[in-house]
TIBANU-431361 format. One record per residue (C-alpha): residue number from 1; residue in one letter; x, y, z. Coordinates in Angstrom, 2 decimals, padded with zeros to 5 digits. Example, Ala and Ser with C-alpha at 12.3 -4.5 7.8 and 13.67 -1.06 7.14 Angstrom:
2
 guti gugu      xx      yy      zz
    1    a  012.30 -004.50  007.80
    2    s  013.67 -001.06  007.14
This chain:
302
 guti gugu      xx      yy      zz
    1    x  016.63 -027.89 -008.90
    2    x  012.73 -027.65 -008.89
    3    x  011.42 -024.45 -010.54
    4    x  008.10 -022.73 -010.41
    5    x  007.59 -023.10 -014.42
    6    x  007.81 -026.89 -013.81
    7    x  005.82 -027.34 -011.10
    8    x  003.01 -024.72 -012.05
    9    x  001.04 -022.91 -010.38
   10    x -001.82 -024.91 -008.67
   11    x  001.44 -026.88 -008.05
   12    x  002.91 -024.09 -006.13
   13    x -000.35 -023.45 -003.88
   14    x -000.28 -027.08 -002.79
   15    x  003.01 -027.55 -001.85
   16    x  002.95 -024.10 -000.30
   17    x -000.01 -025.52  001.74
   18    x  001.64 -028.93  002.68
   19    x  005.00 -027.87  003.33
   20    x  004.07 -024.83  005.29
   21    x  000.84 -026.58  007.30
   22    x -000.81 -023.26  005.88
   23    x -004.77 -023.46  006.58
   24    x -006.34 -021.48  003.53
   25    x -009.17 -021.76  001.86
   26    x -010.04 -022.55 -001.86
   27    x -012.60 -020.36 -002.87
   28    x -012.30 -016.92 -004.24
   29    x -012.04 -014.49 -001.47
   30    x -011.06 -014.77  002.59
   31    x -013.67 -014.96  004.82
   32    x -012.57 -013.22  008.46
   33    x -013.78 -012.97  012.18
   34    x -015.42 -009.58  012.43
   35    x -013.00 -006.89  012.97
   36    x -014.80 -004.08  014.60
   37    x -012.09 -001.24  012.89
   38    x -009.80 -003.08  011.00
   39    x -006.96 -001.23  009.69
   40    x -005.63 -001.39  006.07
   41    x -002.15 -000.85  004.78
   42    x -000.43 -002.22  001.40
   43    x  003.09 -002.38  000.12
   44    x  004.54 -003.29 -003.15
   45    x  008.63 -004.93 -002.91
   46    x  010.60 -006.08 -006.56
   47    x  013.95 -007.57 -006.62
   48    x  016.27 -005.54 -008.10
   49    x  014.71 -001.75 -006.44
   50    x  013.65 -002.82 -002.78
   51    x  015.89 -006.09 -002.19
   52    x  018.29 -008.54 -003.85
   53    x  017.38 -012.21 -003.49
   54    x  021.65 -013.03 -002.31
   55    x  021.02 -010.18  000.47
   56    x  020.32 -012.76  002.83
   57    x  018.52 -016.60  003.66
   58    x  015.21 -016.31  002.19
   59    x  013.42 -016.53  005.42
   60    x  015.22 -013.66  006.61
   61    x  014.12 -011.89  003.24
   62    x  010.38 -012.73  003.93
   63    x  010.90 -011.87  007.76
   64    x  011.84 -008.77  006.88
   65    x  009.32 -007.57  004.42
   66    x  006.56 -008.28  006.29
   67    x  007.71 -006.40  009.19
   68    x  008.24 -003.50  006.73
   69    x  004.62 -003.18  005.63
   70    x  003.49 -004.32  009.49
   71    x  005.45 -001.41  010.83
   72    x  002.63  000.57  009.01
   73    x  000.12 -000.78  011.22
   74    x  001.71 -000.18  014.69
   75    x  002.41  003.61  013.38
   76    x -001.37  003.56  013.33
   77    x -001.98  001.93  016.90
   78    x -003.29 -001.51  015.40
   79    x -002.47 -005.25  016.49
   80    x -001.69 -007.52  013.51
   81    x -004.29 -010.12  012.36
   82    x -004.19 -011.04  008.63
   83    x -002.07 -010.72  005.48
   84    x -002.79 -011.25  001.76
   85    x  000.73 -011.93 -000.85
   86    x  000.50 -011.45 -004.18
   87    x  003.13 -012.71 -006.04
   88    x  004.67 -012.08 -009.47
   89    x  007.07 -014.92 -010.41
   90    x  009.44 -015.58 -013.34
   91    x  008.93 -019.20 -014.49
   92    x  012.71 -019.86 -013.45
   93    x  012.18 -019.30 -009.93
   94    x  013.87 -022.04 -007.45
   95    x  010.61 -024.05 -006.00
   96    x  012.98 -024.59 -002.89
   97    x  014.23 -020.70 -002.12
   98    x  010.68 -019.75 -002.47
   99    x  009.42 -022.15  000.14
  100    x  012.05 -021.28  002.32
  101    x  011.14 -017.06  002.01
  102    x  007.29 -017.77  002.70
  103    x  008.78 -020.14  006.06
  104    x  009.68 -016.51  006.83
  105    x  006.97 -014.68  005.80
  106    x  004.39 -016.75  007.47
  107    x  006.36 -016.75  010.87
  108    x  004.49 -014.77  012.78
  109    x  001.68 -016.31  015.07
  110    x  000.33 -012.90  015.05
  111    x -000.64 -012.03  011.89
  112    x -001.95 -015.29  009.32
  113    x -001.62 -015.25  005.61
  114    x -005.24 -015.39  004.76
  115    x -004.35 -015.80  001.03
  116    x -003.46 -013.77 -002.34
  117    x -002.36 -014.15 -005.94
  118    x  000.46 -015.38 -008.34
  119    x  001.28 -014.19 -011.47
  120    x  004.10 -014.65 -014.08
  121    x  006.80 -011.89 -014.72
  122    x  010.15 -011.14 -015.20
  123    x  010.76 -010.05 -012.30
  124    x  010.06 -011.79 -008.30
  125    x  008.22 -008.77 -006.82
  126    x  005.34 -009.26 -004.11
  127    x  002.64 -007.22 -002.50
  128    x  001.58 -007.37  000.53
  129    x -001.79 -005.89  002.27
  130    x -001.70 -006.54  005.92
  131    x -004.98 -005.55  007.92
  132    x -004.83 -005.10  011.84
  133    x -007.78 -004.35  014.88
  134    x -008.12 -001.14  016.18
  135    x -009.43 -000.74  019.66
  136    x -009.85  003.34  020.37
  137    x -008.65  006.13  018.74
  138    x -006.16  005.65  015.65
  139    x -002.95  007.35  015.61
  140    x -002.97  010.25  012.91
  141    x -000.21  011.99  011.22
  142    x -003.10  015.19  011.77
  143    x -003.57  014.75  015.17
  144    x -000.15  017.20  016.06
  145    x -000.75  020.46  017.90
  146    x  001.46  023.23  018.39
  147    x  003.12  022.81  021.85
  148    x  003.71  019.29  021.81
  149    x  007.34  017.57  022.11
  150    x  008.84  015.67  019.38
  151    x  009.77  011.69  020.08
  152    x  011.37  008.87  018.71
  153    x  011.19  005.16  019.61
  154    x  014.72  004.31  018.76
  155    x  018.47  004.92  017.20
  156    x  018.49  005.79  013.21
  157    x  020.70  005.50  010.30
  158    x  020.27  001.85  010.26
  159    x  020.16  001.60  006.55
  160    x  023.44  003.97  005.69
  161    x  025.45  001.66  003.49
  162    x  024.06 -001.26  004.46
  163    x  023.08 -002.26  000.52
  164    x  026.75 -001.47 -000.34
  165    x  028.53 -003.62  002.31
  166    x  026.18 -006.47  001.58
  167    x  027.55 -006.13 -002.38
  168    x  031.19 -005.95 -000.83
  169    x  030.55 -009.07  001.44
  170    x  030.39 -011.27 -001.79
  171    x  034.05 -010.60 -001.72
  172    x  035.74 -009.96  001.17
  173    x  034.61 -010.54  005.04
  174    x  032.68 -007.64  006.77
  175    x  034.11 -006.35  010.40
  176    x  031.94 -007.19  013.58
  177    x  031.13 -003.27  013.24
  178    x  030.23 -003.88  009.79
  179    x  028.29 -007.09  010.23
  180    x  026.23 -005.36  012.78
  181    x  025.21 -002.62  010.59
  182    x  023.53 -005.38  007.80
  183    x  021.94 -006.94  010.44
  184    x  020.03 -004.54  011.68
  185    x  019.36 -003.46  008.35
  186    x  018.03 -007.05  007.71
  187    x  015.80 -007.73  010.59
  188    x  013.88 -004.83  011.27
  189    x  011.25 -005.57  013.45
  190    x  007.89 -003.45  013.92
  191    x  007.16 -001.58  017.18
  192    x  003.81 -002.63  018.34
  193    x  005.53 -002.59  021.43
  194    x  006.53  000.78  021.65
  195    x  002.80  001.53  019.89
  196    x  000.95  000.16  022.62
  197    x  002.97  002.61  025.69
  198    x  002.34  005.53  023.20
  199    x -001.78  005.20  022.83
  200    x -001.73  004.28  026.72
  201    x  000.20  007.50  027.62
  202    x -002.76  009.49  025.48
  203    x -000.68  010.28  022.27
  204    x -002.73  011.09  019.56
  205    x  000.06  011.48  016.34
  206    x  002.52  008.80  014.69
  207    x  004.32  007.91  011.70
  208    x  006.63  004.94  011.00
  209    x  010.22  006.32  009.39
  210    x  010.35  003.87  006.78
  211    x  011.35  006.82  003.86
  212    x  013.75  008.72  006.54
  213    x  013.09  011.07  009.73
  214    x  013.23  014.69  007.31
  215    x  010.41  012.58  004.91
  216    x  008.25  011.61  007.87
  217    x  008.68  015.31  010.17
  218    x  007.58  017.01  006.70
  219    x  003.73  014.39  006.65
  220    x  003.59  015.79  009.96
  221    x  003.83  019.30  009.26
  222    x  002.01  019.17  006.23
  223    x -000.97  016.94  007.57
  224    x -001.18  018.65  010.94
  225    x -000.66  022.55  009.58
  226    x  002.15  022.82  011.91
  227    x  006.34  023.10  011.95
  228    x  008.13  020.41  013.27
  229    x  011.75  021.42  014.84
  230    x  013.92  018.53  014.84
  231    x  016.98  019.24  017.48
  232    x  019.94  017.64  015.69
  233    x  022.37  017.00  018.81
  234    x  018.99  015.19  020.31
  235    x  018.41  012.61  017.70
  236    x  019.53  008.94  018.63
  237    x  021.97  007.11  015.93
  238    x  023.34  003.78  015.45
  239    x  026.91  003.65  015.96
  240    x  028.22  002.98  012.48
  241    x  026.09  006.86  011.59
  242    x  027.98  008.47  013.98
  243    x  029.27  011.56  012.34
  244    x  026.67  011.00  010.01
  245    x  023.82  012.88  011.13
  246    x  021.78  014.88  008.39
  247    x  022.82  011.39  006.01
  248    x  020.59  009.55  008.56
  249    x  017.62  011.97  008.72
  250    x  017.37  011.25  005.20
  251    x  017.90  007.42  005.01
  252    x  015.08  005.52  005.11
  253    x  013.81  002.06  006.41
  254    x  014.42  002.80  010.24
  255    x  010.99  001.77  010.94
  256    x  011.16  003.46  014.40
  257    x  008.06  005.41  015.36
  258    x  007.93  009.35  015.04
  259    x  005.41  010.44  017.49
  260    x  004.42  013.67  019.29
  261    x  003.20  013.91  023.14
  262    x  002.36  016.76  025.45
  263    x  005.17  018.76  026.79
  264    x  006.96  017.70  029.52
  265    x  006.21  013.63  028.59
  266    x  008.99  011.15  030.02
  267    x  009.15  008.02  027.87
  268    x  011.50  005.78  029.11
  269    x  013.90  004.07  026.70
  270    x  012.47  006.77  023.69
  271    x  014.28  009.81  022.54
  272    x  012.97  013.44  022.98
  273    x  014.20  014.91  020.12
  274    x  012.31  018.36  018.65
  275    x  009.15  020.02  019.41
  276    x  005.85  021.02  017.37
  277    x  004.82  025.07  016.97
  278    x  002.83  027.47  015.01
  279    x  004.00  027.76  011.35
  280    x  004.94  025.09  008.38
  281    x  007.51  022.60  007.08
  282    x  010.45  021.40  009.27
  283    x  013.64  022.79  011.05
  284    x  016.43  021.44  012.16
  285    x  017.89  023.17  015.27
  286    x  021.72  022.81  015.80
  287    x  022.80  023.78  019.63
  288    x  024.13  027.08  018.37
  289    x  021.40  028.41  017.35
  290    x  021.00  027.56  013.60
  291    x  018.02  026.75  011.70
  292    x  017.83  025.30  008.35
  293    x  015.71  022.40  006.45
  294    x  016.75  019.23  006.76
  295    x  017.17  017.94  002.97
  296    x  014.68  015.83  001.47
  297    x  014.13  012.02  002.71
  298    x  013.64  009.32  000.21
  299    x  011.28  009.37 -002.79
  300    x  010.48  006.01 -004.71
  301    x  010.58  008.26 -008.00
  302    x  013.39  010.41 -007.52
């Protein structure tokens, strides 16, 4: 089997470009079609803390990381365009597995790798910096006012246990219930969709729930000076969270949209599920009348 230490790497960058039909260019920086507001985001992914390289096919693996940092973009209200990859490689890496996970990564007709970087290290860990067109008025973790109700796009919990069953499925056969949870764990997809009906109805204020829904209610509060109640009865789960609740407001890598839109909104297919007001920091609202926070989501340090 092929590795990357034998092939090197202007190897590497010409089979990536022959294999893959990839149209970049040589020279030392991207040149793009003028993008009147482009929109910038960047994430960082290393084997061993984000992923594991048996999780899954390597396309799937590269399908799935880019929709991670491209969920960043819809959260804003932006239409993919471009990506950059910069990737750190240890010389041992399989020449075959890697084309197969940039197959994945480059499947999108929507958004073009427009080049990057490789580097040696010990560990496979890329970063990727997507950019995306704006057209209007960005959506803002700021933009919340008091008064407004409290949506999300779509189920959570996705991610409860899923990195557990997938080290348990190396020996012994996962139930359909089981299988369905990993899956959706390993094919998130973005929402542009559900971005586009929220800037058409008006809204002003979104957030992706890639570190959890507690994480992303408390950027809200804290960039818009306001207190986000979360109504725990209200908030949609996947099946397998059931009985799970306050474990799912804290589990991350939903990538659902977390938005906010003027009371008395009907969103068809999204999920009222809490309201803004005067004050700071975040509630969560049980039908009998209890308040209290709802825990911490997750933190990459702690």
């Amino acid at each position: 089997m092929t590795t990357v230490g034998e092939i090197g790497e202007r190897g590497l960058v010409k089979l990536l470009i022959s294999e893959l039909g990839l149209d970049l260019a040589g020279d030392d920086g991207a040149v793009l079609p003028g993008i009147p507001s482009p929109v910038v985001t960047v994430d960082s992914y290393f084997q061993g803390v984000h992923f594991q390289k048996w999780w899954c096919a390597p396309e799937m693996l590269g399908r799935r990381l880019l929709e991670a940092t491209l969920s960043d973009l819809a959260a804003m209200g932006a239409e993919p365009l471009w990506f950059f990859a910069a990737v750190s490689l240890p010389p041992d890496m399989e020449v075959d597995w890697l084309l197969g996970f940039y197959r994945g990564l480059t499947g999108r007709p929507d958004c073009r790798l427009a080049g990057g970087e490789t580097i040696r290290g010990d560990t496979f860990g890329i970063t990727l910096t997507a950019i995306g067109s704006l057209e209007g008025a960005p959506l803002l973790r700021s933009a919340a006012v008091p008064g407004d109700d409290l949506f999300v796009t779509g189920p959570l919990g996705r991610t409860l246990s899923s990195p557990r069953l997938l080290e348990e499925s190396r020996e012994r056969a996962l139930s359909p219930l089981e299988a369905e949870q990993v899956g959706l764990f390993l094919e998130p997809r973005a929402r542009f969709d559900a971005s586009r009906i929220i800037r058409a109805a008006g809204c002003r204020c979104a957030i992706d729930i890639s570190d959890g829904l507690a994480s992303e209610a408390a950027h809200i509060a804290c960039e818009s000076s306001v207190r986000v109640c979360i109504s725990s009865e209200s908030v949609p789960l996947v099946p397998y969270a059931l009985g799970r609740p306050e474990e799912a407001f804290r589990a991350g890598e939903d990538y659902e949209l977390l938005f906010t839109a003027r009371t008395g909104s009907v969103f068809p297919g999204f999920f009222r599920v809490g309201w803004i007001e005067e004050g700071e920091g975040v509630l969560l609202v049980h039908s009998d009348g209890r308040t209290e926070p709802p825990g911490e989501g997750y933190d990459h340090f702690t």
